[in-house]
N, C-alpha and C positions, 0 to 999 in steps of 0.2 A: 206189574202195574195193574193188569184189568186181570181181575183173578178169573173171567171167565174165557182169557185169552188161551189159555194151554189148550180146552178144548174145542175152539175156532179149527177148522180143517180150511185149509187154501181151496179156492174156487177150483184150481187147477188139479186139487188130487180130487176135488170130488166126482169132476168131470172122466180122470182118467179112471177111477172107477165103476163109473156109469158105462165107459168105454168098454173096460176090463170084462163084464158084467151081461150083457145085454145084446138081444141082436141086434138093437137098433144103432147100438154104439158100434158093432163091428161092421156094422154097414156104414155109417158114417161115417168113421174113420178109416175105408180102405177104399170108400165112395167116394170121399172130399179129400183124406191129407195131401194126394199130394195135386191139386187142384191150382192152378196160377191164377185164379180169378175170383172174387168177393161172388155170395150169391147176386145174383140181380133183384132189381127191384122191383115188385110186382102188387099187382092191384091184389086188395082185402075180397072177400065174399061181398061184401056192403058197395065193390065196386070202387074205394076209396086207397089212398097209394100208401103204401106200407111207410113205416116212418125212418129214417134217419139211423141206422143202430151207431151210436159214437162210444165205445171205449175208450178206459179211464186205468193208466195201471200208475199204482205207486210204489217208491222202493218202502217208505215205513209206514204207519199206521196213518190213520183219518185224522184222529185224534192227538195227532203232536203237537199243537199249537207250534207250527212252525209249516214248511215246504209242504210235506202232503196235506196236510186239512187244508193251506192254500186250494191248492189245485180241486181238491173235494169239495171246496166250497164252486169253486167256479164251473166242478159237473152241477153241483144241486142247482147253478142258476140256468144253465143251459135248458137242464131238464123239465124247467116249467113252461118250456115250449112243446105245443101240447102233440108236434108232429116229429117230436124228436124223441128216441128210446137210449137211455143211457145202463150200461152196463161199467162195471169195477171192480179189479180188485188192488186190497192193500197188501206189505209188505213180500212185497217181490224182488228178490234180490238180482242184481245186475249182473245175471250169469245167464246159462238159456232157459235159466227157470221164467225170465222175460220171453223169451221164444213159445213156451209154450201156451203159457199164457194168452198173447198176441195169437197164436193160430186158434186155441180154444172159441175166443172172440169171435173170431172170422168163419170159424167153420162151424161152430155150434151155437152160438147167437146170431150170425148172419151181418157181424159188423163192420162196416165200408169205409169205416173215420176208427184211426184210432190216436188217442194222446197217452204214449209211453214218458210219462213226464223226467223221470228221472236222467243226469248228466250219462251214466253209465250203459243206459241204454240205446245209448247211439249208435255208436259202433263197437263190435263186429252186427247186432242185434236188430239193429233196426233196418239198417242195410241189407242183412242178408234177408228178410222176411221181405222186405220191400221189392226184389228180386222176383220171390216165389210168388208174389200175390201184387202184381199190376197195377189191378184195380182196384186195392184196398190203398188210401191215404194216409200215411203218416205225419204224425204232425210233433215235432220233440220241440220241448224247453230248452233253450239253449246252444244248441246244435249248431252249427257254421254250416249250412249247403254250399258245394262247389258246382256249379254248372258243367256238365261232361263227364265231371267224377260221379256222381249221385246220382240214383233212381232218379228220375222224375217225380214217379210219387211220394217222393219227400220232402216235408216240410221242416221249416224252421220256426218256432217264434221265440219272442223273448222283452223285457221290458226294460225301459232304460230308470230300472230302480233305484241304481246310484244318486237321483234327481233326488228321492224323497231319505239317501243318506246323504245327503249335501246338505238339505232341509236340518236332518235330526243331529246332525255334527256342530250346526249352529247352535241349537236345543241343549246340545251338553256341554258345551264353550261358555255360555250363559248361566251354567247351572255348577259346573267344577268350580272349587275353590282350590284345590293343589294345583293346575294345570295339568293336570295327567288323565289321559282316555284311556279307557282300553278296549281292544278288537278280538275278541276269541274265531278264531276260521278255520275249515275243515281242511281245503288244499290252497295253493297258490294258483289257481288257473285263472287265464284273463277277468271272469266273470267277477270273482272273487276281492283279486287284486281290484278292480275297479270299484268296487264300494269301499273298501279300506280307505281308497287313496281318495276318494269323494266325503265322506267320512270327515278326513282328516282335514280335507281343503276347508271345506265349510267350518270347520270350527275355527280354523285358522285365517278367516275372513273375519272372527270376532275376536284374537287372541292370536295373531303371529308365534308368539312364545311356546303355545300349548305344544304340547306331544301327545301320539297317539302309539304306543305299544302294543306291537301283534302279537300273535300265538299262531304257532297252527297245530292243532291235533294227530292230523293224517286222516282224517276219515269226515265224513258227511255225519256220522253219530255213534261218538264214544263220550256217552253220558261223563263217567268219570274224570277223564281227560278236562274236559272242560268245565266241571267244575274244580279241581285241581286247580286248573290256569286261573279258576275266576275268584279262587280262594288269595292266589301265589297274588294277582294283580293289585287283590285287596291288601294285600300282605304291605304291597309294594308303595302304598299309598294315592292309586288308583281311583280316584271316585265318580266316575263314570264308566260304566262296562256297555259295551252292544257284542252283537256275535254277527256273522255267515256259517252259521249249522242247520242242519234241517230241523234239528228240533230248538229253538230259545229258552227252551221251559226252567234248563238246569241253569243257563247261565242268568237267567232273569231271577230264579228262587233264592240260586247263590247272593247273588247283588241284593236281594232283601234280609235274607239273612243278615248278612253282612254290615247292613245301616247305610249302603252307599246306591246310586240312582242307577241308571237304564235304559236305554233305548232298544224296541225292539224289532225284530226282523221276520217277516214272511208275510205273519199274519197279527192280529192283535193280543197282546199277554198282557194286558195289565189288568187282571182280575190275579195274577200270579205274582204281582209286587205292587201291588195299591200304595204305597206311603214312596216309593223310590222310581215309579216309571212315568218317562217323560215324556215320549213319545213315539213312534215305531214306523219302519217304512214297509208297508204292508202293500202284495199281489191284490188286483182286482182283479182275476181272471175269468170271471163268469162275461163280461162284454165280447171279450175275446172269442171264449167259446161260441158264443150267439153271433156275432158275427162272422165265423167260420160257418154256423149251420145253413146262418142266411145265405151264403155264398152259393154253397153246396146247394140246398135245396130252389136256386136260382139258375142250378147248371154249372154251375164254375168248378172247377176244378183245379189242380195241379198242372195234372198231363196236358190241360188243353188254356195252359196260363192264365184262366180266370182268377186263379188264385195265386199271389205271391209265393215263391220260393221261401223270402224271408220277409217275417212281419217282425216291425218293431215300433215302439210307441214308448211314451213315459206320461208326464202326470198329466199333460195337454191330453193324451187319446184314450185317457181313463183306463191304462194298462194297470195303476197304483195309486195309492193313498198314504197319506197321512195319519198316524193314528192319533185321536185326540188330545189334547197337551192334556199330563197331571198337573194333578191341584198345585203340586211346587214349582211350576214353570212359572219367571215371571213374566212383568209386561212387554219389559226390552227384549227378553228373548222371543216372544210370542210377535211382534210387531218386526224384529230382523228375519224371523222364519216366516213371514206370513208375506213380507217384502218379496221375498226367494221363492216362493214359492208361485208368486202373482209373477216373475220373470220367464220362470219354467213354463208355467201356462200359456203365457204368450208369444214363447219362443225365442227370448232377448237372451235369456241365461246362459252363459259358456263358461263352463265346468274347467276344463283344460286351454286354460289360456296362454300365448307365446310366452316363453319366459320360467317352466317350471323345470327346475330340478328334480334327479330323483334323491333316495337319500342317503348317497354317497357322495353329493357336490355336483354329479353328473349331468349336463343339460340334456333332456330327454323330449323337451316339446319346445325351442327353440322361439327366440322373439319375434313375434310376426306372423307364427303360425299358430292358429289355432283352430282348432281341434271338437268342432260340432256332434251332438251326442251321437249323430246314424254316422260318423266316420267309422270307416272299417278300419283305422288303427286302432284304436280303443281296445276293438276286440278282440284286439293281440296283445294286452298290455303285460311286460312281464316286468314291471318294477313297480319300488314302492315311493310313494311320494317323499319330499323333506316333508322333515320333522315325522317319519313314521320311524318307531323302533323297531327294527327285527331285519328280518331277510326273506326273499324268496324261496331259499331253502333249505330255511330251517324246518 
């Protein structure tokens, strides 16, 4: 992709060679490794309090129009606070290549906040550093905290973005003429499952009839795979594709290719299919961050319950966005998504209302109960809605 990518060296082997290298590195590291404690925070020569250091790791690159430039957009916003230092790296894989990473941070940056964004970094990874190091807060995407089970200093956050694939499912109901969607997704985990089946509702609040056909890949990014699926979907007569991959870029190019529309997911792609994209349900992450820093630099923490175990928000708490209708949306659809979206805001909207099936005939959310987006059922959800094609394990 980026020809000057081969010769990119990881943050972390430069580090371990400065380690390797140096007596200041062998002091550091036989000084600090095995330390249970962030440095402290302490006044500048100028007398003034040292700033905030927040870490940033992602498992792919800045640049995927998709999951990490998410999250990389919402360090660049954090970082314009002018008392906060942000430190990053990209493509870290969900091995203790994150381990080492996370201690680099801590012990040779001096960073007290870190956002290991990736699903895979949870556990064993984030737990066990959270152990070795107290005082330093972790804060993961997605994550489920147990009370009792977990460090203290760990966090959760997460968005209730299904809100703005509820939105974009309306968007492709309105815009399909076969009735057929299609879903490209990496695993079946509740996270995932929940935007399919959000997805799928919302179109079928404009079109009962329609179908929405899964895919899963097996992985967060096998480029090929999923253009394959988004080739196969086309094949199938398909004319709305969206994806849950970390990168959109291939399932969004394929779908232009192809002459058929788009919705897209993390962050905004429609400079990558101008003629075919409709609209997209995009992270706002950067408020989030800023409000974590504010917390922090207000005293709050983890350990001493200033700070929530678990944050979660959706389009009301400006966790996510909308990305702007293309030129082929029309007015009806623009005017039912704009209806859903003015509910969501105000809190009226219920997503999982008594009464839903999943898509074996099975009642799964029974008449009378329903099912508000902060329910901790949801984020167990292991089935797929009616009218979704496919399976949990496939």
């Amino acid at each position: 992709m980026n020809a000057k990518k081969s010769f990119h060296l990881p943050r972390r082997q430069v580090i371990r060679g400065i380690l390797a290298t140096t007596a200041f590195g062998i002091t550091a590291k036989f000084g600090t490794g095995c330390s249970s404690s962030a440095p402290e925070t302490q006044a500048t020569s100028s007398g003034e309090a040292k700033p905030i250091v927040m870490g940033f790791i992602y498992v792919g690159p800045k640049d995927d129009y998709g999951y990490n430039q998410a999250h990389a957009e919402g360090r660049t916003g954090v970082a314009k606070l002018n008392w906060v230092k942000t430190v990053e790296e990209a493509s870290v894989p969900e091995t203790t290549s994150v381990e080492e990473t996370m201690r680099n941070m801590i012990e040779q940056d001096g960073a007290t906040v870190l956002f290991p964004t990736s699903f895979g970094y949870y556990d064993p990874h984030i737990l066990k550093l959270a152990k070795e190091y107290p005082e330093v807060q972790f804060f993961h995407c997605g994550g489920r905290y147990e009370e009792g089970k977990h460090p203290k200093n760990v966090g959760s956050y997460y968005g209730y973005i299904d809100e703005a694939e509820y939105v974009a499912g309306i968007v492709a109901a309105h815009t399909s003429k076969s009735g057929k969607l299609g879903f490209i997704a990496a695993k079946p985990i509740p996270q995932v499952l929940r935007n399919i089946n959000s997805f799928a509702l919302g179109a079928r609040s404009v079109n009962p009839k329609i179908t929405t056909q899964v895919l899963f890949t097996g992985d967060w990014a096998v480029p090929v795979k999923e253009a394959e699926a988004a080739n196969s979907m086309a094949d199938q007569g398909i004319d709305v594709l969206t994806c849950h991959v970390d990168s959109p870029k291939v399932v969004m190019e394929t779908a232009e290719k192809r002459s058929i529309f788009c919705t897209g997911y993390h962050a905004n792609q429609a400079t990558l299919a101008p003629k075919g994209y409709l609209t997209g349900a995009e992270w706002d992450w950067a408020k989030l961050y800023s409000d974590y820093a504010q917390m922090i630099k207000a005293g709050k923490t983890l350990m001493n319950g200033g700070i929530p175990h678990l944050v979660r928000g959706g389009l009301k708490e400006g966790f996510l966005k909308l990305s702007p209708y293309g030129s082929v949306v029309s007015a009806d659809a623009k005017k039912d998504a704009d209806a859903a979206k003015e509910k969501f805001m105000e809190g009226s909207m219920v997503v999982y209302k008594g009464g839903i099936k999943d898509n074996t005939g099975k009642v799964v959310i029974p008449a009378g109960k329903d099912l508000k987006q902060q329910d901790g059922e949801l984020e167990k959800m292991n089935w797929l809605a009616e009218g979704v094609l496919g399976s949990v394990s496939s």
